[in-house]
C-alpha positions as CSV (number, residue, x, y, z in Angstrom):
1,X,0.0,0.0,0.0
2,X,1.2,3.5,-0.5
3,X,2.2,5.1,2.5
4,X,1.4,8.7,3.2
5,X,2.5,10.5,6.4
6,X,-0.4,12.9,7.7
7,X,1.3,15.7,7.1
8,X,2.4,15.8,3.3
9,X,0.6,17.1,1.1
10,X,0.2,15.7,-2.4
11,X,-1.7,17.2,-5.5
12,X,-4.2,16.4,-7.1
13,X,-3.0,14.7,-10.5
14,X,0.2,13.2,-9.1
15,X,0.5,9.6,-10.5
16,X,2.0,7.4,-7.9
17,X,3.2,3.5,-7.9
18,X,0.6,1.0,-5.0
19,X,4.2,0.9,-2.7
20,X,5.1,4.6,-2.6
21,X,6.8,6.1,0.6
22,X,6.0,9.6,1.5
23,X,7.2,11.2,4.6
24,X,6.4,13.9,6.8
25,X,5.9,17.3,5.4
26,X,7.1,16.1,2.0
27,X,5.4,18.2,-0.9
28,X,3.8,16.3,-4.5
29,X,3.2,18.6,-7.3
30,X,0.0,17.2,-9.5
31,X,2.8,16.7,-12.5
32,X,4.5,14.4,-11.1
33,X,4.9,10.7,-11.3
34,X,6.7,8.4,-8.6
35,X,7.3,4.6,-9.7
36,X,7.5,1.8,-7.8
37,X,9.8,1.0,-4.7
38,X,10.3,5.4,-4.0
39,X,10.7,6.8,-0.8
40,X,10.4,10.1,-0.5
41,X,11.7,11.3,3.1
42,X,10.5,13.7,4.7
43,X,10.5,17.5,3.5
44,X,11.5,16.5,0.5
45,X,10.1,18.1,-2.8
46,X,9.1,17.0,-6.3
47,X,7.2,18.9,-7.9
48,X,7.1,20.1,-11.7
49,X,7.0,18.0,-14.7
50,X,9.0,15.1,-13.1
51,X,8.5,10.9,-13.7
52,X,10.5,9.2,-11.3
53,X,11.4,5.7,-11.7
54,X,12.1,2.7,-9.7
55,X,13.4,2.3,-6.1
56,X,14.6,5.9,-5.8
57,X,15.5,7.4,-2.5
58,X,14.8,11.0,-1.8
59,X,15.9,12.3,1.1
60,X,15.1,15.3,3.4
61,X,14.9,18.7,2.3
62,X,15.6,17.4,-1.6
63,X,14.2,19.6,-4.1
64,X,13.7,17.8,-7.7
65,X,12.2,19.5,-10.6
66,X,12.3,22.5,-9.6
67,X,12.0,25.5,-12.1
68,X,14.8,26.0,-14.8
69,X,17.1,29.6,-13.4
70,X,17.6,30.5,-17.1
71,X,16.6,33.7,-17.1
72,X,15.3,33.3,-21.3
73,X,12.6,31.0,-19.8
74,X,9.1,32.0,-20.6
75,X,7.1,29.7,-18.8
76,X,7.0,26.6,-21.9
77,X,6.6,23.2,-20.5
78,X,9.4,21.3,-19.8
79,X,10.6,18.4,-17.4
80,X,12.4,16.5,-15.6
81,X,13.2,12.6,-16.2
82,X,15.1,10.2,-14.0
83,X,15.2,6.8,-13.7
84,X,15.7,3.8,-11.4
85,X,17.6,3.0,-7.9
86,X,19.0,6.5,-7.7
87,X,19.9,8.3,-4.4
88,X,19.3,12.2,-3.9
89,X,20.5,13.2,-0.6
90,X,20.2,16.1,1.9
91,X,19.3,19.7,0.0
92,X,20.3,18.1,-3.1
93,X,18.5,20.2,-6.0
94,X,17.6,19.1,-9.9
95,X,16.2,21.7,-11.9
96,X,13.5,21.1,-15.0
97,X,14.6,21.8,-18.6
98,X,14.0,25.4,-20.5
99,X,12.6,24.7,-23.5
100,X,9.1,23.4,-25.2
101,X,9.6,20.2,-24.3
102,X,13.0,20.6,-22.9
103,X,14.1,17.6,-20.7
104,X,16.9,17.0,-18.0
105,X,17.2,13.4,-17.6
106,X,18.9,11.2,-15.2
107,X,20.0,8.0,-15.5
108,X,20.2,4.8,-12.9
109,X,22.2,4.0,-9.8
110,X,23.7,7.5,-9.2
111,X,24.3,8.7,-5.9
112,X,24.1,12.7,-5.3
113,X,25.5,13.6,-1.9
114,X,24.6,16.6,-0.2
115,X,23.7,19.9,-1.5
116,X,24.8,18.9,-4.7
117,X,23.1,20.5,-8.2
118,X,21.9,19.3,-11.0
119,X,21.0,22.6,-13.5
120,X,18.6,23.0,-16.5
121,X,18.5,20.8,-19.1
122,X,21.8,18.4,-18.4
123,X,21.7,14.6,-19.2
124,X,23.6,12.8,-16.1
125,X,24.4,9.1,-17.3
126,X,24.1,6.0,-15.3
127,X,26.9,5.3,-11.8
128,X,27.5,8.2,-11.4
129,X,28.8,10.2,-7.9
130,X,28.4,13.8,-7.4
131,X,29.7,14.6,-3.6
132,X,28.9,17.0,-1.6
133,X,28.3,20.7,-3.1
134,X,29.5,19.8,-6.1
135,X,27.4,21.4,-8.9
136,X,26.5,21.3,-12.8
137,X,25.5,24.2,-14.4
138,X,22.9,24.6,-17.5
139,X,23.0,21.8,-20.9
140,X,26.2,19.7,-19.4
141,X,26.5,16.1,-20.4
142,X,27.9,14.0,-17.8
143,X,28.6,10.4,-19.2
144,X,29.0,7.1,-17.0
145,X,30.8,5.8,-13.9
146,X,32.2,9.3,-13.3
147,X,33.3,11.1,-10.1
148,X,32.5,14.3,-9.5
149,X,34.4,15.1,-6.1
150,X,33.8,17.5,-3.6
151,X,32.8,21.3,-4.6
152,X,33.7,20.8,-8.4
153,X,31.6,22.5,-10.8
154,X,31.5,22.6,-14.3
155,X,30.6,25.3,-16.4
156,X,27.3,24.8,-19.0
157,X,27.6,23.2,-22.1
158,X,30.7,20.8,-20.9
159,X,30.5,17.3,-21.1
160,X,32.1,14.9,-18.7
161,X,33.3,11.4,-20.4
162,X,32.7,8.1,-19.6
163,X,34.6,6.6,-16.4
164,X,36.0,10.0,-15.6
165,X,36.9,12.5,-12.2
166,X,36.8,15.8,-11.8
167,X,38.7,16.1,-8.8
168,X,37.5,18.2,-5.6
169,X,37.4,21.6,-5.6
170,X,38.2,22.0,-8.8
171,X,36.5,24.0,-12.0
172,X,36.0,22.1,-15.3
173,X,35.7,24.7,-18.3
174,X,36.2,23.0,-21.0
175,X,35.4,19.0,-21.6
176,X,36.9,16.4,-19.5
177,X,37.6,13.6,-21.8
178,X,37.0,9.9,-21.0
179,X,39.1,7.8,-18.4
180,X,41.0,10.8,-17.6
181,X,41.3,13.1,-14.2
182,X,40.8,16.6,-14.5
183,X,41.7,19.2,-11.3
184,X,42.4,22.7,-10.7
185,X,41.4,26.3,-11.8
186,X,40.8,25.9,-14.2
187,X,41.2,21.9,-14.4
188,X,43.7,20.4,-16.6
189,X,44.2,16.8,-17.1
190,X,46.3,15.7,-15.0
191,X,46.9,11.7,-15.7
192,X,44.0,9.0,-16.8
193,X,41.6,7.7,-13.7
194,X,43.2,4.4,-12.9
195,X,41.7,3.4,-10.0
196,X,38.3,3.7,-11.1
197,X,39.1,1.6,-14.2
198,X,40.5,-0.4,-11.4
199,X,37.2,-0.4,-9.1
200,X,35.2,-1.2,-12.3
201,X,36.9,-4.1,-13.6
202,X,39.1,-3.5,-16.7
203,X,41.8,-5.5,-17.5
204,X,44.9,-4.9,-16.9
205,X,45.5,-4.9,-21.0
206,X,42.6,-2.1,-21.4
207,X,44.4,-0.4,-18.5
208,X,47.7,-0.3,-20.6
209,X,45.6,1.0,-23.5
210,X,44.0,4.4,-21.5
211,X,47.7,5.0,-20.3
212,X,48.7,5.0,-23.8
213,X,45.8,7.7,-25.4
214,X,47.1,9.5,-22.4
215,X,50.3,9.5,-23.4
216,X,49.3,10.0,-27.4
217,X,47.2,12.9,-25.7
218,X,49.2,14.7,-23.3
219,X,52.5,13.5,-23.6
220,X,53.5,14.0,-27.1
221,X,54.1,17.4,-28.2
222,X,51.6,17.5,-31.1
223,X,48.5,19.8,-31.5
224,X,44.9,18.3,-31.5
225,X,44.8,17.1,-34.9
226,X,47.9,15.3,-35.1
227,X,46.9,13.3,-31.7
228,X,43.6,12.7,-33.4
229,X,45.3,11.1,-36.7
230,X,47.4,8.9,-34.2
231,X,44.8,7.6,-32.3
232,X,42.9,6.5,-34.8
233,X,46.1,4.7,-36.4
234,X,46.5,2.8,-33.0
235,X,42.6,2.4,-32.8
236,X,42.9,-1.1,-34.2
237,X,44.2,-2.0,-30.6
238,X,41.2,-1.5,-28.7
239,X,38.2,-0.2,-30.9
240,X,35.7,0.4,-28.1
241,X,38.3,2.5,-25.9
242,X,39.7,4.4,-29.0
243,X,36.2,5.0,-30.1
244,X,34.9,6.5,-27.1
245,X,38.2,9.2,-26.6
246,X,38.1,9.9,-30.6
247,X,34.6,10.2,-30.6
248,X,34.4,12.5,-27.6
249,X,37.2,14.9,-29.1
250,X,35.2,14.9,-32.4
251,X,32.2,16.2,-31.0
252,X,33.4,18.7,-28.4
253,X,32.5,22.2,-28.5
254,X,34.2,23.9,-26.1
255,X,37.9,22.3,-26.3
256,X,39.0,19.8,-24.0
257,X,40.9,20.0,-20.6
């Protein structure tokens, strides 16, 4: 049975699963929709244009989908999507998207420690940790099994690659690529992310391989085309690590770190 404390107060029009937990003083705007296994602790917030999806935990004094800050927004409808087993702990805040029809998504099995943000619009991929005040602004892409560390922020329109750290206290203005560590102000690359290739079970071969884009990368004394050409002569070593650096330089916007 759902399970609503006496105090919260949920909206008309809210959609939510038969095993729903909603604590004391928690709020339910009549847009949203709660799947199965939530708990939603108490004066926590969803409100908006949100669909939550399985076995999420909100905890207290969480604000999801809350109203975009961009100042150009006129009121279109937009949302908020995320999706299963995901944590949101204490003061943590995810804004909607901006657009008609704009959409910041989440994925599954991310952990957001407190106070973190999660801005308008930003797609946040699947095992992923954001500590403690860190914070993403408006349109980032962040991919999967990356680290955000303590009070790191990254500026909009940055994406984050897959299996990646931004280390603590640092500022990420342009992209951090795949595998790789980024720190300082503002962050530079600083070596590739071994112990969470480590903690997530690559082999000591594909290890070998991320130490050498690194090397083809940051090492050699070449501009960004030339360490483009080579990696895509040694991509015949490992395709699907290659790929996912080549692919992420070809598509960057703002430069990498």
């Amino acid at each position: 049975m759902i399970q609503i404390h006496s105090t919260a107060i949920v909206e008309q029009g809210a959609v939510l699963a038969s095993d729903v937990e909603i604590g004391a003083y928690a709020y339910i705007g009549g847009e949203a929709m709660i799947g199965a296994g939530t708990t939603i602790h108490h004066h926590a917030t969803v409100e908006g244009k949100t669909a939550l999806g399985k076995g999420n935990r909100i905890c207290a004094y969480a604000f999801l989908g809350g109203q975009t800050q961009d100042l150009k927004y006129k009121g279109e409808s937009a949302g908020l999507n995320i999706g299963d087993n995901n944590i949101f702990r204490e003061y943590v805040t995810v804004h909607c998207g901006t657009r008609e029809g704009g959409m910041t998504s989440i994925g599954n099995d991310n952990a957001f420690l407190s106070h973190a943000h999660v801005a308008h619009d930003c797609t946040v991929g699947n095992h992923v940790i954001m500590s403690s005040l860190s914070a993403l602004a408006g349109y980032v892409k962040v991919g999967d099994y990356v680290n955000i560390a303590w009070n790191a922020g990254v500026h909009q329109f940055c994406r984050i690659g897959d299996y990646a750290m931004l280390a603590g206290s640092s500022k990420a203005v342009m992209d951090v690529l795949p595998f790789m560590l980024a720190e300082g102000q503002s962050a530079k690359t600083r070596f590739f992310n071994k112990v969470n290739l480590e903690r997530n079970h690559f082999s000591k071969e594909e290890i070998e391989h991320v130490k050498d884009i690194y090397r083809i990368l940051f090492r050699f004394k070449e501009n960004r085309s030339q360490s483009l050409a080579r990696l895509k002569e040694n991509r015949h070593k490992a395709p699907k690590i290659y790929d996912c650096v080549i692919n992420a330089i070809e598509q960057s916007e703002r430069g990498f770190c």
